[in-house]
C-alpha positions as CSV (number, residue, x, y, z in Angstrom):
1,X,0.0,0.0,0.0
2,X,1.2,3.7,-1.0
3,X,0.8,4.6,3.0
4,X,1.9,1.2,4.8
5,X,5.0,1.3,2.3
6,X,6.3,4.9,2.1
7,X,7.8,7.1,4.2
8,X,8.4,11.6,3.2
9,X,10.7,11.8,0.1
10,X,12.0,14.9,0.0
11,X,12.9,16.2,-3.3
12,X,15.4,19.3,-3.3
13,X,17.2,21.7,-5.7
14,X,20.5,22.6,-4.8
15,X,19.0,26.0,-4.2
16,X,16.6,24.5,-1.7
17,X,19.0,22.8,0.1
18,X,19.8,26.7,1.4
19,X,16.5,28.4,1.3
20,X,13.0,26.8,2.9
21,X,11.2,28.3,-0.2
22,X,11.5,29.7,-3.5
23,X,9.0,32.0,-4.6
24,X,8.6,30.9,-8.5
25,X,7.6,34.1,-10.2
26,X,4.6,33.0,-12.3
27,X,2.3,32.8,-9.5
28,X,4.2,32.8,-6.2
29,X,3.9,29.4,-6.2
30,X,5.9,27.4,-3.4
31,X,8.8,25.0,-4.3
32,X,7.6,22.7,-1.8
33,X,9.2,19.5,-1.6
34,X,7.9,16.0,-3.6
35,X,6.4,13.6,0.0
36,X,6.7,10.5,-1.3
37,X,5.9,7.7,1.2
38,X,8.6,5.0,0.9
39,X,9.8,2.4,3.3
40,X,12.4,3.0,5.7
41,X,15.3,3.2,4.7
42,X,18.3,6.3,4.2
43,X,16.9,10.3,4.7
44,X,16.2,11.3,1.2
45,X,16.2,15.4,2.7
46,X,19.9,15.9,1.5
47,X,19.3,14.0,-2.0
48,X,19.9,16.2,-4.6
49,X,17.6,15.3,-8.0
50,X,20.7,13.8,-9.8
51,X,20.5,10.9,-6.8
52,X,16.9,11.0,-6.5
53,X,16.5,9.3,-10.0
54,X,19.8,7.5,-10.1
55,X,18.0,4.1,-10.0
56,X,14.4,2.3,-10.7
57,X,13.5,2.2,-7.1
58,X,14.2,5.6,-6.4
59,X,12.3,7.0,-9.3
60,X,9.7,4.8,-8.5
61,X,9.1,6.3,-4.8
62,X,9.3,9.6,-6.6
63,X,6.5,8.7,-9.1
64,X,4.7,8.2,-5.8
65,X,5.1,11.3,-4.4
66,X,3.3,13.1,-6.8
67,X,0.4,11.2,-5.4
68,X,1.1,12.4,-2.1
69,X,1.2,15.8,-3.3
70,X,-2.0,15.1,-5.0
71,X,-2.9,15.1,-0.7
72,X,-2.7,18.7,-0.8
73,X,-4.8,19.7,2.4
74,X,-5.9,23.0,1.0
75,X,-6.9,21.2,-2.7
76,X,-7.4,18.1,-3.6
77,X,-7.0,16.7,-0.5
78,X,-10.6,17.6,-0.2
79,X,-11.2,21.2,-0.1
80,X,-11.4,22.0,-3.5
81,X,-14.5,19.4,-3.9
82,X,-16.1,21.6,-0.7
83,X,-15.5,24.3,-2.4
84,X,-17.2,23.7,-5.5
85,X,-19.9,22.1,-3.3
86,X,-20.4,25.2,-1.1
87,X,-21.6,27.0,-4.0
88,X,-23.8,24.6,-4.6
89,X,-27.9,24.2,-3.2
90,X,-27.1,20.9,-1.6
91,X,-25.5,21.7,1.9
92,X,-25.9,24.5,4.2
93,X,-23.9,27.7,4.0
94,X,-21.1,27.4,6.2
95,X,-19.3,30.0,8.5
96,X,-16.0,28.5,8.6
97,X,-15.5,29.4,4.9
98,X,-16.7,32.7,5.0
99,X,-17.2,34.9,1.7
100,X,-16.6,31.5,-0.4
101,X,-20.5,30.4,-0.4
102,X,-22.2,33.8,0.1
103,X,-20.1,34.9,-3.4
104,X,-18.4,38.0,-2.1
105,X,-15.1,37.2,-1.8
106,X,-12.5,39.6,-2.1
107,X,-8.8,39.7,-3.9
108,X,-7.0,39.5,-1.1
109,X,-9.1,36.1,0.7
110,X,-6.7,33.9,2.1
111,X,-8.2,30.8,1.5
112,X,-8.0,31.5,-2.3
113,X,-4.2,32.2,-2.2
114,X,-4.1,29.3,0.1
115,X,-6.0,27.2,-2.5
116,X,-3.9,28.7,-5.5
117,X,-1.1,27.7,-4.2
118,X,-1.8,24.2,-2.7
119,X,-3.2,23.6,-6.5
120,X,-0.2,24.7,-8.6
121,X,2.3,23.0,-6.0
122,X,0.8,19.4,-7.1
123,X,1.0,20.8,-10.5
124,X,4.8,21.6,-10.2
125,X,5.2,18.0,-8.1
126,X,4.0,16.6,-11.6
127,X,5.7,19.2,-13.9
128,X,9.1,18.5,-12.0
129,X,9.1,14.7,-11.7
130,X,8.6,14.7,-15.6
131,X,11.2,17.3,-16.0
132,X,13.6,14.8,-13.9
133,X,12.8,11.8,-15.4
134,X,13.4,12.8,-19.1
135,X,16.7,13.6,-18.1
136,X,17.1,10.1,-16.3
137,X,14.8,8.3,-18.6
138,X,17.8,5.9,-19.6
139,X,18.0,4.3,-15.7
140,X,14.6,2.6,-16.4
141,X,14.3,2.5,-20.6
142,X,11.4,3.9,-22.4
143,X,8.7,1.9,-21.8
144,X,8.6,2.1,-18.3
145,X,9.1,6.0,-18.5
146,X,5.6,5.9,-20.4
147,X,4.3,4.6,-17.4
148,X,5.3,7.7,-15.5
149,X,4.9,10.3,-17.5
150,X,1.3,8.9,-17.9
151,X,0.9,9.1,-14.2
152,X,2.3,12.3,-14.0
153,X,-0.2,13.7,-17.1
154,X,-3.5,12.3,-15.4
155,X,-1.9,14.0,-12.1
156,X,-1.6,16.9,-14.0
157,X,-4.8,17.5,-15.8
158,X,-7.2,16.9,-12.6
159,X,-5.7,19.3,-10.6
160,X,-6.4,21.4,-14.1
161,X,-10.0,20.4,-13.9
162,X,-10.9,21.8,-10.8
163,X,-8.4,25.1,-10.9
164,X,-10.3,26.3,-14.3
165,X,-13.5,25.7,-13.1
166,X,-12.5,27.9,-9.8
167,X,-11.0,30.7,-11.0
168,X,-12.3,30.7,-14.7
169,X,-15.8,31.0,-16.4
170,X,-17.4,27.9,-17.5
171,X,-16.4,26.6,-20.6
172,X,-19.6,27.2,-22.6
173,X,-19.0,31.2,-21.3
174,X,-18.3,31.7,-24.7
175,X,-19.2,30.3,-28.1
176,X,-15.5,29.1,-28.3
177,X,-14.3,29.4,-25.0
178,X,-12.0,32.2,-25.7
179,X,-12.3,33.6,-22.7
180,X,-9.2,34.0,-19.8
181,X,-8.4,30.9,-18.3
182,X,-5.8,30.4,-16.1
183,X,-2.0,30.4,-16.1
184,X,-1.0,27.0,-18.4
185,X,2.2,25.9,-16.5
186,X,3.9,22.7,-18.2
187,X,7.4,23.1,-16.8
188,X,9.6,23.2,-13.6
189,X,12.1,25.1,-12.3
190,X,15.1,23.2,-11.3
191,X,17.1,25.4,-10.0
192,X,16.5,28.8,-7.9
193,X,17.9,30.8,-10.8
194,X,15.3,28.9,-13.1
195,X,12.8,29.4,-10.8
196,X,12.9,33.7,-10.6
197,X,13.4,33.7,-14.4
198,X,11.1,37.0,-15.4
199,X,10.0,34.6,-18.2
200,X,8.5,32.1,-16.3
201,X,5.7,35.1,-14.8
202,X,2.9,33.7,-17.0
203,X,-0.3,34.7,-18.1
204,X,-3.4,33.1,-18.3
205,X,-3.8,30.9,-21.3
206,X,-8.1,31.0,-22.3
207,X,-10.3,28.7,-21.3
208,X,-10.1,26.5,-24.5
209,X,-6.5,26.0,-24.1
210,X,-6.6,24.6,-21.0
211,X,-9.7,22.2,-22.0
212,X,-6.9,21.1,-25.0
213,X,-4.6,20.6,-23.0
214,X,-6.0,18.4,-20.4
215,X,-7.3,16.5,-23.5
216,X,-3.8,15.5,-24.6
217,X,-2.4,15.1,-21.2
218,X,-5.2,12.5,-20.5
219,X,-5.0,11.2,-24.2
220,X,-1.3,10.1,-23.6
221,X,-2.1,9.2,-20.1
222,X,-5.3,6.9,-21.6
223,X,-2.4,5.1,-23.8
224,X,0.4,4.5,-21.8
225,X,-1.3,4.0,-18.3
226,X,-2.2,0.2,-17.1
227,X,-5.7,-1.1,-17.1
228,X,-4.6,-3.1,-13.5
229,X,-2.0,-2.7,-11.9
230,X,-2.3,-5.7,-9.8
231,X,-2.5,-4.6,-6.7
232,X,-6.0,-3.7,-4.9
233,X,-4.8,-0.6,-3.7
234,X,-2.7,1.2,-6.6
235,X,-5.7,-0.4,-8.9
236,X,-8.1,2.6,-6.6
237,X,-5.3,5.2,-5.6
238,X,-3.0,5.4,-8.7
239,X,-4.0,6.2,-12.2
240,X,-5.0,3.9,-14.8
241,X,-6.4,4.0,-17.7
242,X,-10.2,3.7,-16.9
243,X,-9.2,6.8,-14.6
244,X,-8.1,8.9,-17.0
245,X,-11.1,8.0,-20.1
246,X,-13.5,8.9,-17.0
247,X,-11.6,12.1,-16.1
248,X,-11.9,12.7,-20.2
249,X,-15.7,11.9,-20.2
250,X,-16.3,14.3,-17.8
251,X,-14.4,17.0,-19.3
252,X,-16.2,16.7,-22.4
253,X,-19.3,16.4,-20.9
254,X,-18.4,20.2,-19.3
255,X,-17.0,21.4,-23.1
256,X,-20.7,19.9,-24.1
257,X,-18.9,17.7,-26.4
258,X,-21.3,15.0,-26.5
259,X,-20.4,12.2,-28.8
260,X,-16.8,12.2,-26.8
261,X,-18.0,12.6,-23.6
262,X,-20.2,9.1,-24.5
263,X,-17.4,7.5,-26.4
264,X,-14.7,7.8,-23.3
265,X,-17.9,6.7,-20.9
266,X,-18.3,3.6,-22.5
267,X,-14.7,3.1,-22.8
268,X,-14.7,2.8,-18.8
269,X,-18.0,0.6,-19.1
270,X,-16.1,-2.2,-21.4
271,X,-13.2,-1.5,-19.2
272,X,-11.2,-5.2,-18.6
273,X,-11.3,-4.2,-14.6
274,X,-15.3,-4.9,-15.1
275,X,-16.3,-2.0,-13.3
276,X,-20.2,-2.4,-11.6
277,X,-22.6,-0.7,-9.0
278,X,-22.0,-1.6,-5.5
279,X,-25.1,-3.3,-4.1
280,X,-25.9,-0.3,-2.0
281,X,-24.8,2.9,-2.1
282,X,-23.1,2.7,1.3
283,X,-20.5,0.3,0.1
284,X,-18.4,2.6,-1.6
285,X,-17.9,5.1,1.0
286,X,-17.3,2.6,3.4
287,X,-13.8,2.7,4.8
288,X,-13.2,-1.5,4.6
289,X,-14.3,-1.5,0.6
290,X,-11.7,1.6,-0.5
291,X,-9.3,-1.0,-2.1
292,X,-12.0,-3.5,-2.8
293,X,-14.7,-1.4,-4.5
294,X,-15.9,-2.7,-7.7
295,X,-17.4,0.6,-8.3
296,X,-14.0,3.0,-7.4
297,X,-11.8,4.0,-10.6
298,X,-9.6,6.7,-8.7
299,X,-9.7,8.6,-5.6
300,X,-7.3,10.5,-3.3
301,X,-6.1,8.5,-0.4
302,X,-5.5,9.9,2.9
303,X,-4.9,8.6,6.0
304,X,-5.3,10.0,9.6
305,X,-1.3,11.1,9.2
306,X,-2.2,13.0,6.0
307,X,-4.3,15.3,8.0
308,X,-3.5,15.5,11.5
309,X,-5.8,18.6,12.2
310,X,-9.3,19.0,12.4
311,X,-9.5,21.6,9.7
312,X,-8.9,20.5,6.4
313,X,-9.8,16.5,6.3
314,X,-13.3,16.1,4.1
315,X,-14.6,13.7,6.6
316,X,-14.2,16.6,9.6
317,X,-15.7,19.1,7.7
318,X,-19.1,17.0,6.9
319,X,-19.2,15.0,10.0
320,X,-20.9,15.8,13.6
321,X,-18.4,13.6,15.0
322,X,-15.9,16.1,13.3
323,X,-16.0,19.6,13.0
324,X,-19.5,19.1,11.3
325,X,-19.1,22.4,9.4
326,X,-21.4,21.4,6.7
327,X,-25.0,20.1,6.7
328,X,-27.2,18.8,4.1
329,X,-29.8,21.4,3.0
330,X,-33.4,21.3,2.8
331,X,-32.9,21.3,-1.2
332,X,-31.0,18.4,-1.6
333,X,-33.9,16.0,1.0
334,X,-36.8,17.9,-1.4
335,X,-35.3,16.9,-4.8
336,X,-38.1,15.6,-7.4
337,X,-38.5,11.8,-7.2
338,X,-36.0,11.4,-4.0
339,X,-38.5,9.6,-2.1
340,X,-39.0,8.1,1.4
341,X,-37.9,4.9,0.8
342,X,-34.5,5.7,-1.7
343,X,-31.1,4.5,0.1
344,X,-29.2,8.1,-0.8
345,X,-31.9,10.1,1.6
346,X,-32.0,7.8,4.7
347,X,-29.6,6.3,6.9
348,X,-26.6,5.2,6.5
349,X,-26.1,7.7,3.6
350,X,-28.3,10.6,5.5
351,X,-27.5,10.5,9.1
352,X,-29.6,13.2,11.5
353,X,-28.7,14.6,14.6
354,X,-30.7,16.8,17.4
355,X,-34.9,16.4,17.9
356,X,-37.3,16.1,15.9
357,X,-38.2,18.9,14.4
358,X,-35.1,20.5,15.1
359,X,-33.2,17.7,12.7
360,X,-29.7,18.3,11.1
361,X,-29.0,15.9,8.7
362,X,-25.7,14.9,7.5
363,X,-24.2,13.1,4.6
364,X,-23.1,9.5,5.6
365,X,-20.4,9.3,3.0
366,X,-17.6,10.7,5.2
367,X,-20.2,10.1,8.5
368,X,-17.4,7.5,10.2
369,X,-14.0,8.7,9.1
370,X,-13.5,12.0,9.9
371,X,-10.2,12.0,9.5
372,X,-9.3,9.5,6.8
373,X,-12.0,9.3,4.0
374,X,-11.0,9.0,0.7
375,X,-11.4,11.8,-1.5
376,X,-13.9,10.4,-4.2
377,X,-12.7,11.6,-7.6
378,X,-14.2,8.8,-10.0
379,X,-16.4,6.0,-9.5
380,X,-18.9,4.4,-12.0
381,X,-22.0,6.0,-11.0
382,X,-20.8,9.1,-12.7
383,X,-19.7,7.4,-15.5
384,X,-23.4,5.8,-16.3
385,X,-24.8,9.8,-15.4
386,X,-22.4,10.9,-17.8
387,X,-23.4,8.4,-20.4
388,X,-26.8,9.1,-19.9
389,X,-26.6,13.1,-19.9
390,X,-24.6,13.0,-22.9
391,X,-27.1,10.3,-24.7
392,X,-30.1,12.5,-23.8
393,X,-28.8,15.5,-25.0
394,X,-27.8,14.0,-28.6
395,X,-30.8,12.7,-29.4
396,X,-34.3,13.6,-30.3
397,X,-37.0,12.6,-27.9
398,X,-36.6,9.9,-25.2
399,X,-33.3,7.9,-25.5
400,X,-33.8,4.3,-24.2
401,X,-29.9,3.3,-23.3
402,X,-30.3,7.1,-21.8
403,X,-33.2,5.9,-19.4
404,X,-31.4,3.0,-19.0
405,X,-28.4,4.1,-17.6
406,X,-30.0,6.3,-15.1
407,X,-32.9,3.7,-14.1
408,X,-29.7,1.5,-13.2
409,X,-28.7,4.2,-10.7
410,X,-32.2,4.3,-9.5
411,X,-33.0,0.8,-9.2
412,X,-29.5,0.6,-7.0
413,X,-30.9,3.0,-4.2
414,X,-34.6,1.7,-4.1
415,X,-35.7,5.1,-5.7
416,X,-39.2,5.7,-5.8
417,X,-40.9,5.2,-9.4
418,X,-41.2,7.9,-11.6
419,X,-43.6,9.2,-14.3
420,X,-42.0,8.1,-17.7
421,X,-40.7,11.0,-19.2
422,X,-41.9,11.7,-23.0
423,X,-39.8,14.4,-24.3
424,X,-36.0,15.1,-24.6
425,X,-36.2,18.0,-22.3
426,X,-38.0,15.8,-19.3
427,X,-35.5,13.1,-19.5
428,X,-32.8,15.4,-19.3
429,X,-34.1,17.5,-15.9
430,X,-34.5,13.6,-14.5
431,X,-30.5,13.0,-15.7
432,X,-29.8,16.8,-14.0
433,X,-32.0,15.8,-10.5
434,X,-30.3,12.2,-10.5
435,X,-27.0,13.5,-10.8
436,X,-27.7,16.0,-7.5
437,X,-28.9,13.0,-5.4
438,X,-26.3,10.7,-6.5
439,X,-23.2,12.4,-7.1
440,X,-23.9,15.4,-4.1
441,X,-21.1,16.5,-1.4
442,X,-18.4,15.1,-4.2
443,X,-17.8,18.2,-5.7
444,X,-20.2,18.7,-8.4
445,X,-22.0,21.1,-6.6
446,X,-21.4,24.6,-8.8
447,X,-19.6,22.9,-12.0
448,X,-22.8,21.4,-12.9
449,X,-24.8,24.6,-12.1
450,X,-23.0,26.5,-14.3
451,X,-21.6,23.9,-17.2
452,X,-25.4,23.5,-17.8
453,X,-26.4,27.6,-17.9
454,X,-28.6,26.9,-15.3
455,X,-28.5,29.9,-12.3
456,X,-27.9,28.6,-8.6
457,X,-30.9,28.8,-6.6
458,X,-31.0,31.2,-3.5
459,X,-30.6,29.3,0.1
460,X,-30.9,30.4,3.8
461,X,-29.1,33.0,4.0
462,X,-28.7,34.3,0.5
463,X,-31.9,36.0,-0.6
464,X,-31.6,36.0,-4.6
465,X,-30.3,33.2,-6.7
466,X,-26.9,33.7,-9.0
467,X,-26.8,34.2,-12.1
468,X,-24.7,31.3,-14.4
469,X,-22.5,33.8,-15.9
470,X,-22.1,36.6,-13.3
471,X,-18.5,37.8,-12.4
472,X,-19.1,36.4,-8.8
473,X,-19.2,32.7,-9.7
474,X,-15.8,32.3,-10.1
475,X,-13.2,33.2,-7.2
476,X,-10.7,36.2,-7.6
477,X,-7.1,35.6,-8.8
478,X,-4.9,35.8,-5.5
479,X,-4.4,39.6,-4.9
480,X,-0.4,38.5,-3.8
481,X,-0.1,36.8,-7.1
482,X,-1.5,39.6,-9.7
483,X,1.1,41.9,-7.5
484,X,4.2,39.9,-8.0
485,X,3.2,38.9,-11.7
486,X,2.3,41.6,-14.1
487,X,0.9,39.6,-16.9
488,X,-1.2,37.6,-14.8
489,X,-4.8,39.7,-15.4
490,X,-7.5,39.6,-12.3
491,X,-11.5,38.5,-13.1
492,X,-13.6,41.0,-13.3
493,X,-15.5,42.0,-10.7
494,X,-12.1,42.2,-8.1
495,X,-10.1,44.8,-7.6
């Protein structure tokens, strides 16, 4: 296992070796060292790169620390799904995040920079093992440098994912998503020198080139990357190739790209690793199945070492038994067609707390491991939504492998039966509704919002909805960063 096997890596530049951090001028981004869990053996903190990949093993714990980057406890090591999720309808506006869910943030917000820079340091973890490794590529041959690169690619282009969809319009914005993106960074400074090169202060690329880009990360990564790697717990924590044709599904399905986003879905669903529902919608979520799941195809790991506060793990934020900073909201229990009886809306999967009629209800999905849970990333319920949106919205009328896809979700949760829908336009709101109750409090929350034009609804305590396209959907560029870096342009809307 990546935790029961690894111990820090620390990769350094000779610069580091001197200075605790280098400030890299495109976006004051830390050079924070690679944490690679490996088994005990010599310090790796005074291992220059030259050493670091000087043999297979050694370059093979360093593959893994880009995975432990990936941890990142103000990103993807479950923030940034909150954070799409707070700006959501389906849990409660919470305190301990402040302007993020009441869309008033300002420049200067620290969790943003916090968030910016937590983002593009697993960025430059991937961008710098690659950079390492072509110049090493001859201690482990070609084909096995595919491998990694693959790794580091898919690494790559889901941190991308979420950073565009944070700081940038959606991608249908525009007629040909011309609009700013964000700053495109596909290189690593090496050296300290390197690092506070004036050329490396970037701007932001649009929107489109970021979407391409992710595209042919996760096109090479889809080629080179194993279907199994033969082990239970890299085949649900390390990339693969199912992981990164769902990662491409669902970025098409956001580009509206519809014949794609359906092609990559089905080539998960004919995937070799014979990828199927869990029985009930508990299982997945539950703490025994992470490396058993039938239904998992990639999600971050943690343990309780890889977040040894109460404030960042995802598990504290939407558990009582945590911090329980975030509650489920009326909205998401009074969803169309989520009846009494349907698995997602009682317990396990909704847990209450206080008396009745004073009930807080909770999301049992991180319920029991406040400190722990998984970051969900892909698993093949989204896969069949995706399938089914993209089907619906192709075709004419009522698609039946559409229906089908999403009665298979339904049928899994003991949903209550719905009226048959008989146009295009019905079957689609069901495909929208299903995808709230089944894919909620995994970071969905805004994306989907505002991927589909649809304004988010007002919610105790905002008092008017937001629009899809206003300025104040998307966060402000880091104040600290627009000030060190003169190309880099801030939204509009922030000062």
């Amino acid at each position: 296992m990546l935790h029961s096997r690894t111990k820090k890596l620390m990769i350094m530049n000779t610069r580091y070796k001197y200075f605790n951090i280098i400030r890299w001028g495109l976006c004051g981004l830390l050079l924070f060292t690679a944490c690679s869990k490996v088994n005990e053996q010599e310090p790796y903190v005074n291992i220059d790169p030259s050493q670091v990949f000087n043999s297979p093993a050694r370059i093979e714990k360093a593959a893994l620390g880009m995975y432990d980057a990936l941890q990142n406890a103000e990103f993807l090591g479950g923030r940034a799904l909150i954070y799409v999720d707070q700006r959501g309808n389906d849990v409660t506006v919470s305190s301990f995040f402040g302007q993020i869910p009441t869309f008033n943030m300002l420049s200067n917000n620290v969790t943003a920079l916090n968030a910016w820079t937590g983002a593009y340091r697993s960025i430059f973890e991937a961008n710098y093992f690659m950079k390492n490794l072509q110049m090493n590529e001859g201690v482990i041959g070609n084909e096995a440098a595919k491998v990694y690169y693959a790794e580091a690619r898919f690494i790559r282009a889901l941190v991308y994912y979420y950073v565009v969809n944070i700081w940038a319009q959606t991608y249908v914005f525009t007629p040909d998503a011309s609009h700013a993106g964000i700053p495109l960074v596909l290189d690593a400074a090496l050296n300290g020198a390197d690092a506070l090169n004036p050329a490396n202060k970037i701007s932001r690329s649009t929107v489109r080139q970021v979407y391409v880009q992710m595209l042919a990360d996760l096109t090479e990564a889809s080629a080179n990357l194993p279907e199994d790697w033969d082990d239970a717990y890299y085949n649900h924590a390390r990339a693969t190739k199912a992981a990164a044709d769902g990662l491409m599904a669902r970025i098409y399905l956001t580009m509206g790209d519809y014949p794609n986003a359906n092609a990559k879905a089905d080539a998960v669903l004919a995937s070799p690793r014979g990828f199927d529902l869990e029985e009930d919608p508990i299982d997945y979520f539950t703490s025994e199945n992470y490396t058993t799941t039938v239904e998992g195809i990639f999600a971050v790991a943690m343990n309780n070492s890889d977040n040894p506060n109460t404030n960042n793990a995802i598990g504290q934020h939407y558990s009582p038994r945590g911090r329980g900073d975030i509650s489920v909201s009326a909205a998401y229990r009074n969803l169309p067609n989520f009846g009494l009886t349907d698995k997602r809306r009682i317990s396990p999967m909704l847990r209450s707390t206080g008396t009745a009629p004073n009930l807080t209800y909770w999301t049992g999905k991180y319920y029991d491991n406040t400190f722990d849970s998984w970051v969900p990333i892909l698993r093949l319920a989204e896969i069949k939504l995706i399938k089914a949106e993209a089907l619906a919205r192709q075709n004419a009328g009522v698609d039946a492998n559409a229906l089908a896809q999403l009665m298979d979700i339904r049928e899994r949760s003991n949903a209550s039966v719905i009226v048959p829908p008989v146009t295009q336009a019905e079957l689609i709101e069901l495909i929208l509704n299903e995808r709230r109750m089944e894919l909620a409090f995994e970071g969905f929350g805004e994306i989907d919002f505002l991927r589909t034009k649809r304004n988010i609804p007002a919610r105790p305590p905002l008092q008017t909805e937001q629009d899809w396209n206003s300025q104040l959907v998307i966060w402000p560029i880091p104040f600290q960063e627009t000030l060190q870096n003169e190309n880099l342009a801030q939204n509009p809307g922030y000062n």
